[in-house]
C-alpha positions as CSV (number, residue, x, y, z in Angstrom):
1,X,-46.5,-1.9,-75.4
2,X,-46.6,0.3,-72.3
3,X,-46.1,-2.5,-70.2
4,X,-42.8,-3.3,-72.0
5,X,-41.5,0.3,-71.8
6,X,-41.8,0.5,-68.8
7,X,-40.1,-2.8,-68.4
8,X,-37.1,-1.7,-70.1
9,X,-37.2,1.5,-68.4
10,X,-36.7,-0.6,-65.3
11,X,-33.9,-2.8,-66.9
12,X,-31.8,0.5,-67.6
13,X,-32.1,1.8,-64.2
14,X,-30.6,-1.5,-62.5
15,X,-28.1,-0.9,-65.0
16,X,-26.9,2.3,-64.0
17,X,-27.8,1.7,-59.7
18,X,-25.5,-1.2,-59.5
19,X,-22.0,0.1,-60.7
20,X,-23.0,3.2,-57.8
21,X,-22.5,0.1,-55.3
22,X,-18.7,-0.6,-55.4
23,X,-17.9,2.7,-55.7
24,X,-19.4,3.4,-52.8
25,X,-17.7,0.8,-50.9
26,X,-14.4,1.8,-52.0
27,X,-15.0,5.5,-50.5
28,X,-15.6,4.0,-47.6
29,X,-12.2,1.6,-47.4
30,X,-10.4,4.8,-48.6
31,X,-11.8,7.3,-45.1
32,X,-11.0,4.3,-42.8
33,X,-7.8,4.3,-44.7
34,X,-7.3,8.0,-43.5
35,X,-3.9,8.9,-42.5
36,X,-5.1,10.0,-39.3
37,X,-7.5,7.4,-38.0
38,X,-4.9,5.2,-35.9
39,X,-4.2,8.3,-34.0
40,X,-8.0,9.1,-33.1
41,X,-8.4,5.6,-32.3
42,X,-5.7,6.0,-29.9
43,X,-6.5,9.0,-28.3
44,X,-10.0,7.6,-28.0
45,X,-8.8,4.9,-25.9
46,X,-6.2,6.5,-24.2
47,X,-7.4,10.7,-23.6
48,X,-4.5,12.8,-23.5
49,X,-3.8,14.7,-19.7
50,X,-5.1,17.4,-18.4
51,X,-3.1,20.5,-17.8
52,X,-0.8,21.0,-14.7
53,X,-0.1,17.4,-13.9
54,X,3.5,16.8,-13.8
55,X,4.9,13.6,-15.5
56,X,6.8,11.0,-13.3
57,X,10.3,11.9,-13.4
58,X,12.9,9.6,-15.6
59,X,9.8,8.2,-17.6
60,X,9.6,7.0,-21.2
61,X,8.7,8.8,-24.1
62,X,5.1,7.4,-24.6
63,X,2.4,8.7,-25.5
64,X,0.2,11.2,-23.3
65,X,-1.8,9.0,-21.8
66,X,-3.1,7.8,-18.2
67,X,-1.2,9.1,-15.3
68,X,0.0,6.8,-12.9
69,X,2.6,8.1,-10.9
70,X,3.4,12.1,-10.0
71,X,7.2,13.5,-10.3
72,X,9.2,12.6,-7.3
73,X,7.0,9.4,-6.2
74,X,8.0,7.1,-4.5
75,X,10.1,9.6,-2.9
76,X,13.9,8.1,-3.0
77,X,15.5,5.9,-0.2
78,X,17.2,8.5,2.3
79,X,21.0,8.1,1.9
80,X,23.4,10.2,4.0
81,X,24.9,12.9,1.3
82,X,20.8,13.6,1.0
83,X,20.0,13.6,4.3
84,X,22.9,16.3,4.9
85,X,22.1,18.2,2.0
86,X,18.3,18.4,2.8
87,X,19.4,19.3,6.3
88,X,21.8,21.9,5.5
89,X,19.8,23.2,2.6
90,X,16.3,22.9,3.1
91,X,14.0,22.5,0.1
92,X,11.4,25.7,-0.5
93,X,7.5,24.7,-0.7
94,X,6.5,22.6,-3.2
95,X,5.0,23.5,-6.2
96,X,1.1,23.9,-5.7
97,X,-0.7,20.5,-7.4
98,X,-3.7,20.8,-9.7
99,X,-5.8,18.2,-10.5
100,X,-9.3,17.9,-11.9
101,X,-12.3,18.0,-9.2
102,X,-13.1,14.5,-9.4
103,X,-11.3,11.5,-10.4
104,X,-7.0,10.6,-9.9
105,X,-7.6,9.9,-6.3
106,X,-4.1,7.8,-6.6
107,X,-2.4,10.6,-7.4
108,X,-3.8,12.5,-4.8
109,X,-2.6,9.9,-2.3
110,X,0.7,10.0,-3.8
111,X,0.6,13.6,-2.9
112,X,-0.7,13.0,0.1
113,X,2.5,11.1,1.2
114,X,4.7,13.2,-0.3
115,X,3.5,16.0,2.0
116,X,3.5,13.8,4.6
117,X,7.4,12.6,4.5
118,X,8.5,16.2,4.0
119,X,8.0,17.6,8.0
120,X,9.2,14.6,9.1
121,X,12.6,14.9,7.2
122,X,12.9,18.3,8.9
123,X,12.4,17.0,12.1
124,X,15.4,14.4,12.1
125,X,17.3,16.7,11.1
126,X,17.0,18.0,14.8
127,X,17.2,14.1,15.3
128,X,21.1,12.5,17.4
129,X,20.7,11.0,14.5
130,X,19.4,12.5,11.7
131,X,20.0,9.3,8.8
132,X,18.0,6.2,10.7
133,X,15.6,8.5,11.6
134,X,14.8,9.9,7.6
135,X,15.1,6.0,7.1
136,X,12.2,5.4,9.3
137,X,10.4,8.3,8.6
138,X,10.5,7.2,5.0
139,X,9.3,3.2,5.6
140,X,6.5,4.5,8.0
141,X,4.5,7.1,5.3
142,X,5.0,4.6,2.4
143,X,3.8,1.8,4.6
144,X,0.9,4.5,5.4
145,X,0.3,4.9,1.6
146,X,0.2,1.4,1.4
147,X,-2.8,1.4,4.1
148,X,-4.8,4.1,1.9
149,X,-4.2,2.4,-0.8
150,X,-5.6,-1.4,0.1
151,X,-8.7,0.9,1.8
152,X,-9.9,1.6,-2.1
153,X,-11.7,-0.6,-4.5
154,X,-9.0,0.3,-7.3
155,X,-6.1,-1.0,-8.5
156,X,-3.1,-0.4,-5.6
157,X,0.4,0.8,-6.5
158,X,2.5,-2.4,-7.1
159,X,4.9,-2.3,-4.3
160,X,2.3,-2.1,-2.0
161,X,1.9,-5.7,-3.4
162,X,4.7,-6.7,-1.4
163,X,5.5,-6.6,2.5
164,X,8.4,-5.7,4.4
165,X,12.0,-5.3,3.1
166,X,10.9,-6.5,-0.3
167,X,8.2,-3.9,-0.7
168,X,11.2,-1.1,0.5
169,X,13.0,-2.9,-2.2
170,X,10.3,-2.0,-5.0
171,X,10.1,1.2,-3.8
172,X,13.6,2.0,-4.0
173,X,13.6,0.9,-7.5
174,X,10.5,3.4,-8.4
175,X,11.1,6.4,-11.2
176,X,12.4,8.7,-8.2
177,X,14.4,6.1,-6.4
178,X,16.0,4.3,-9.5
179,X,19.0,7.0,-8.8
180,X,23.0,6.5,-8.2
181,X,22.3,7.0,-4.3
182,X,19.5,4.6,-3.8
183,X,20.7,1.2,-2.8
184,X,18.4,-2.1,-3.1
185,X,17.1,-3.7,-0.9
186,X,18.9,-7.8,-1.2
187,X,16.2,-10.3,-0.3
188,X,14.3,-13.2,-1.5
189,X,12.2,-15.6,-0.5
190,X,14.0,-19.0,-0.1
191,X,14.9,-20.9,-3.2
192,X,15.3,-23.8,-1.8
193,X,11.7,-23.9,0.0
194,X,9.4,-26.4,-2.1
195,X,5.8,-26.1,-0.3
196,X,5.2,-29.6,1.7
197,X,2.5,-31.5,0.3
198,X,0.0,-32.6,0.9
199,X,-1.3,-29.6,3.3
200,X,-2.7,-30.1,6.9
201,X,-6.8,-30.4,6.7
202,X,-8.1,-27.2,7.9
203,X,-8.6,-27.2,12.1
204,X,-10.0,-25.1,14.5
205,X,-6.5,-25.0,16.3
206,X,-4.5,-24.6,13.0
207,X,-7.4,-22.0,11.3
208,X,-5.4,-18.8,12.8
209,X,-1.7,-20.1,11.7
210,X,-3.0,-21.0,8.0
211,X,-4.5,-17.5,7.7
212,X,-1.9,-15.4,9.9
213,X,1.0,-17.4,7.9
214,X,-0.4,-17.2,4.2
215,X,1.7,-14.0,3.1
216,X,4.6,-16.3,3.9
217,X,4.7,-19.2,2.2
218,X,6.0,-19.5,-0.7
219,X,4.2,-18.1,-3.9
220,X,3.9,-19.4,-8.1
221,X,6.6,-20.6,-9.1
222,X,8.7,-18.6,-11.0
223,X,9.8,-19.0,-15.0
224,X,11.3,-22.8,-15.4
225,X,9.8,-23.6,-12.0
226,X,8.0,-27.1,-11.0
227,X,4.5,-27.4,-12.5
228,X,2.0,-30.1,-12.3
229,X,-1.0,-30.7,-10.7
230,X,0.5,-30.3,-7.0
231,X,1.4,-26.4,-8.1
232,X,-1.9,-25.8,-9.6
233,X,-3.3,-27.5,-6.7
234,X,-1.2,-25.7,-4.2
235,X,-2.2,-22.1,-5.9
236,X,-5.7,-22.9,-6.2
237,X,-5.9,-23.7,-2.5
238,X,-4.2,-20.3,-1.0
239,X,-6.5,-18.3,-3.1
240,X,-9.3,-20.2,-1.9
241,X,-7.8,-19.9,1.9
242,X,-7.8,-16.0,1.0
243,X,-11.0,-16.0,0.0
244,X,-12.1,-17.9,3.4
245,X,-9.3,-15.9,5.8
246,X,-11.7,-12.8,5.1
247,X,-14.7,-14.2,6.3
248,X,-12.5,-16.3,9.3
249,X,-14.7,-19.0,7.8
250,X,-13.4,-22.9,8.9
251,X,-15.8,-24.6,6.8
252,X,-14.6,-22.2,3.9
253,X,-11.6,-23.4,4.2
254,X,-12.4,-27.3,4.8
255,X,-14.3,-27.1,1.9
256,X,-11.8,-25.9,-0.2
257,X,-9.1,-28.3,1.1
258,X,-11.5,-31.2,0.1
259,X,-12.2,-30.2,-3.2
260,X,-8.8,-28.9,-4.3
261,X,-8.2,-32.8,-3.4
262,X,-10.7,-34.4,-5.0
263,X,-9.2,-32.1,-8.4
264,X,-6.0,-33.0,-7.7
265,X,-6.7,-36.5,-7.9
266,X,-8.9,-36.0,-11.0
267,X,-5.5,-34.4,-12.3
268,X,-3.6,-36.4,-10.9
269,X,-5.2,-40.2,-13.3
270,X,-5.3,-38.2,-16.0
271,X,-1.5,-38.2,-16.8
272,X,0.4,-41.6,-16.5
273,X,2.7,-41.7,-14.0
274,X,1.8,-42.8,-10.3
275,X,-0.9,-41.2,-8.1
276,X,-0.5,-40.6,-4.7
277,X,-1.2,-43.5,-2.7
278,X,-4.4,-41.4,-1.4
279,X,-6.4,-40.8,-4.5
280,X,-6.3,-44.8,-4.7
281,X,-9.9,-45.7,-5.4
282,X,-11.5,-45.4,-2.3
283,X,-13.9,-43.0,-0.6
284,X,-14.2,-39.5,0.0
285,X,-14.2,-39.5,4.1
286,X,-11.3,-41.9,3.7
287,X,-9.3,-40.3,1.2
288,X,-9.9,-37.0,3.6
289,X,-8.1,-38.6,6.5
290,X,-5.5,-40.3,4.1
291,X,-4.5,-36.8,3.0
292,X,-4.9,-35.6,6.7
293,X,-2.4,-38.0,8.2
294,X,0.3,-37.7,5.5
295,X,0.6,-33.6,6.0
296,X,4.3,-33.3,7.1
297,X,3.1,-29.8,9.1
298,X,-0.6,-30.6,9.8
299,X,-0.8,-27.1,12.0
300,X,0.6,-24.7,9.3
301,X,3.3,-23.9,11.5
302,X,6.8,-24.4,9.2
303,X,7.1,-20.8,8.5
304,X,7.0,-20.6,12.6
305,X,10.0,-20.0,14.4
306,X,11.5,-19.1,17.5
307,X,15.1,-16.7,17.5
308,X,17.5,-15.1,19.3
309,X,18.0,-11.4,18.2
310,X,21.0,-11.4,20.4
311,X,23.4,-12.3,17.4
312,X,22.4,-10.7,14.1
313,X,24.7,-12.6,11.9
314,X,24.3,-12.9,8.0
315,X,22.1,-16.0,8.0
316,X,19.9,-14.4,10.3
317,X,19.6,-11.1,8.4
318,X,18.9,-13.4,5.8
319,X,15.7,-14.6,7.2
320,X,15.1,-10.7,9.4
321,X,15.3,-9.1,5.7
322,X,12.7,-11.2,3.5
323,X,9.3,-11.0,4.1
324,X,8.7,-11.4,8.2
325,X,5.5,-11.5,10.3
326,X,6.6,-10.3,14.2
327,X,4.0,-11.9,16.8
328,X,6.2,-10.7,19.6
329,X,4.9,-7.6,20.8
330,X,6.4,-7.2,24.1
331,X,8.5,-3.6,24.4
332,X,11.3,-3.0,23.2
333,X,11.6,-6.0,20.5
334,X,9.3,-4.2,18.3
335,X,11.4,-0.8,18.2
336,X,15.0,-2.9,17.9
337,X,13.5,-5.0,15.5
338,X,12.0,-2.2,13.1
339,X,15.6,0.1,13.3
340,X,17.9,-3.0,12.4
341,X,15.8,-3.8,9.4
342,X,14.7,0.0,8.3
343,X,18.4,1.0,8.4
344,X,20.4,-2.0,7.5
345,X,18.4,-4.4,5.0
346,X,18.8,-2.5,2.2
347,X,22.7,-2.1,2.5
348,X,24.8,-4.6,1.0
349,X,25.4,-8.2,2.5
350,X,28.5,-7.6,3.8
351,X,27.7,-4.4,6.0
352,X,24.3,-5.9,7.2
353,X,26.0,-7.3,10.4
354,X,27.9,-4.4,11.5
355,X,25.1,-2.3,10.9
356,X,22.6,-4.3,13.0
357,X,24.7,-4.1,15.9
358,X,25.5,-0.5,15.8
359,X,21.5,-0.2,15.8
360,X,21.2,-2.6,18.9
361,X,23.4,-0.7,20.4
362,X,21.9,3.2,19.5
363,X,18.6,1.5,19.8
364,X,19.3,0.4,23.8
365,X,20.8,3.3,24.5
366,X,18.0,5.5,23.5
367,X,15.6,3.7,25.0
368,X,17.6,3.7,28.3
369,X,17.9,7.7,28.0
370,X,13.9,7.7,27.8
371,X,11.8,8.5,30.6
372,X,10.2,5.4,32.6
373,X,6.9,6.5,31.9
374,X,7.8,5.1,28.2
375,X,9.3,2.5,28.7
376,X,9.5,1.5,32.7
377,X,12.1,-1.6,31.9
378,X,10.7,-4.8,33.5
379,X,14.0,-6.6,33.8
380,X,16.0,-3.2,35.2
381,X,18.3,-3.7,32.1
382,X,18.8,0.1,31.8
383,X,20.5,0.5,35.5
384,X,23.5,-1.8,34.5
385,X,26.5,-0.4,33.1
386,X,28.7,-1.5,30.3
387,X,28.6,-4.5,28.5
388,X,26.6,-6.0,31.3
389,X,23.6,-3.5,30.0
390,X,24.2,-5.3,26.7
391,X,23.8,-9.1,27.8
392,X,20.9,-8.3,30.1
393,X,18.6,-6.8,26.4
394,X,20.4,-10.2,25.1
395,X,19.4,-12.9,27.5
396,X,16.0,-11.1,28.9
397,X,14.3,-9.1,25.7
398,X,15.8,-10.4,22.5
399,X,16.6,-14.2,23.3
400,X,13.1,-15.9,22.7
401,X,11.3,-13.8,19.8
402,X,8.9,-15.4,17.7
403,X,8.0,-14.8,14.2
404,X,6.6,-15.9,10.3
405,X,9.8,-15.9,7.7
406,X,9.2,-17.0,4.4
407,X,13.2,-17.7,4.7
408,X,14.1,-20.6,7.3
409,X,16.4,-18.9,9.9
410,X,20.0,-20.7,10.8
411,X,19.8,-23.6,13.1
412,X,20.4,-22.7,16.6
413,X,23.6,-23.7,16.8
414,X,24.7,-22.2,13.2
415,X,28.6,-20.4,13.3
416,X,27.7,-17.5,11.5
């Protein structure tokens, strides 16, 4: 009889335990149903700022969250109303920044550039002339930022992703530069430059030209481009060349040609239309020198060219504008160069040309005015008068430069 009290004594508990379970459950549903919850989870993942950090100027209304860019980076592209009005009424200090002790090191590079431009805007305003000189000023401490920021195992600021006039471009087009006065920078790579295929085999005499080149050619394909297995081939390959161009490694880069060929092929039987006549069964040493002797530029050398700076017409400044690779170094090309693309890439097509030759001319003259110990003058350009000054830069310094453009320059012979 005990036993079966005891039993029932059991039985009634159960009874009164279990309906505890679903309302227990529902208590919880209803505090992760708490009005406030997606906001903790949100400032959980993204922590608000920390005091005294100004927010980039002309942003969104977001939430508080991580800091990317300070107020008044990238500084905007010098124009000439700013450039007079900075020079007639010169900006007081800056306000003083605060940051934490440790961590937003980008933002202390940003700074870091900011302070960097601002003496060097007050000095060309002392400057013959005061505008290409802020121009220049500007390209060189962004292209410095740039520098700092590829020396860091972080994510870099996007337009640092870029080279040359595009990456001026970018910057022009940041929170500060987006203004009235900024103008942007026209350029592109060309549209009508399809990669050759199948690539040169990887050489000891072609090794330098398919790492020194790689910026140039042409990149993915952009939305409604070509696809296929020659694209995925194509991008697979110049990662892998990236991958072997830091190590200067040629069988890195053999080894990657081969087996980006062997996929390819593999790629290339799985759909049904027809292969390239060298993934035919056959070998791998012969299907090698199959792809080897079909390359249309075995040396890596089609964004390779030889120009006259002498006439900068708008084909040329076409080609001088998009992304560019000088290998002349020889004085004064370098200087020339850099002024005509600094001050006259980012106006519109139709002043490019006048602009370039006004630099020409202000860049020849100042380097004439200069003392020899600069610049001593090989070809005695400088102690010719006139226009004959002019034709003697034309025909001695600028007629054979070479250089990488991911756009084709004119033809030789091209009536611009």
């Amino acid at each position: 009889m005990a036993a079966f009290g005891l039993l029932l004594l059991l039985l009634l508990g159960a009874a009164v335990v279990a309906p505890v379970r679903p309302q227990r459950a529902t208590q919880e549903r209803l505090v992760l149903q708490h009005p406030h919850i997606e906001q903790l989870l949100q400032e959980e993942q993204d922590p608000p700022l920390p005091p005294d950090i100004p927010a980039a100027a002309g942003a969104t209304a977001a939430p508080p969250a991580r800091l990317n860019t300070l107020a008044g980076f990238p500084p905007p592209w010098p124009v000439a109303a700013a450039v007079t009005r900075h020079c007639r009424h010169p900006p007081g200090p800056p306000p003083t920044l605060q940051l934490p002790p440790t961590g937003f090191a980008h933002l202390r590079r940003q700074a870091a550039a900011l302070d960097a431009l601002r003496p060097r805007l007050g000095a060309c305003c002392r400057h013959h002339a005061p505008l290409p000189c802020a121009r220049r000023a500007w390209t060189e401490v962004l292209d410095d930022f740039c520098t700092d920021e590829f020396g860091v195992k972080t994510r870099q600021f996007h337009c640092c992703r870029r080279h040359d006039a595009a990456r001026r471009r970018c910057f022009t087009q940041g929170p500060s530069g987006a203004t009235a006065e900024a103008v942007a920078i026209v350029t592109a790579r060309d549209p009508r430059a399809e990669p050759p295929f199948p690539p040169g085999e990887p050489t000891a005499a072609n090794m330098a030209n398919i790492c020194g080149l790689r910026g140039l050619r042409p990149g993915p394909p952009g939305a409604g481009g070509p696809s296929g297995p020659r694209v995925r081939f194509r991008l697979r390959l110049e990662r892998d060349y990236g991958r072997c161009c830091r190590n200067g490694s040629l069988a890195c880069a053999r080894d990657a040609w081969q087996k980006g060929l062997q996929r390819f092929c593999r790629e290339e039987s799985a759909v049904k239309t027809r292969q390239h006549r060298c993934c035919q069964p056959r070998g791998a040493p012969a299907r090698s020198r199959c792809f080897a002797a079909a390359a249309p530029h075995p040396a890596y050398d089609r964004e390779l060219h030889n120009v006259s700076l002498a006439r900068l017409g708008p084909a040329l400044l076409r080609t001088l504008c998009g992304p560019t690779r000088l290998f002349t170094k020889r004085r004064p090309v370098p200087e020339l160069l850099g002024a005509v693309t600094a001050t006259c890439c980012p106006l519109p097509p139709e002043e490019q040309s006048a602009c370039a030759q006004e630099q020409l001319s202000q860049g020849i003259a100042t380097l004439c005015d200069t003392s020899r110990d600069t610049w001593r003058d090989p070809q005695g350009c400088c102690s010719r008068g006139g226009p004959e000054r002019r034709r003697c830069f034309d025909t001695t310094y600028l007629a054979q430069v070479t250089l990488g453009a991911a756009v084709a320059p004119p033809a030789p012979d091209h009536d611009e």
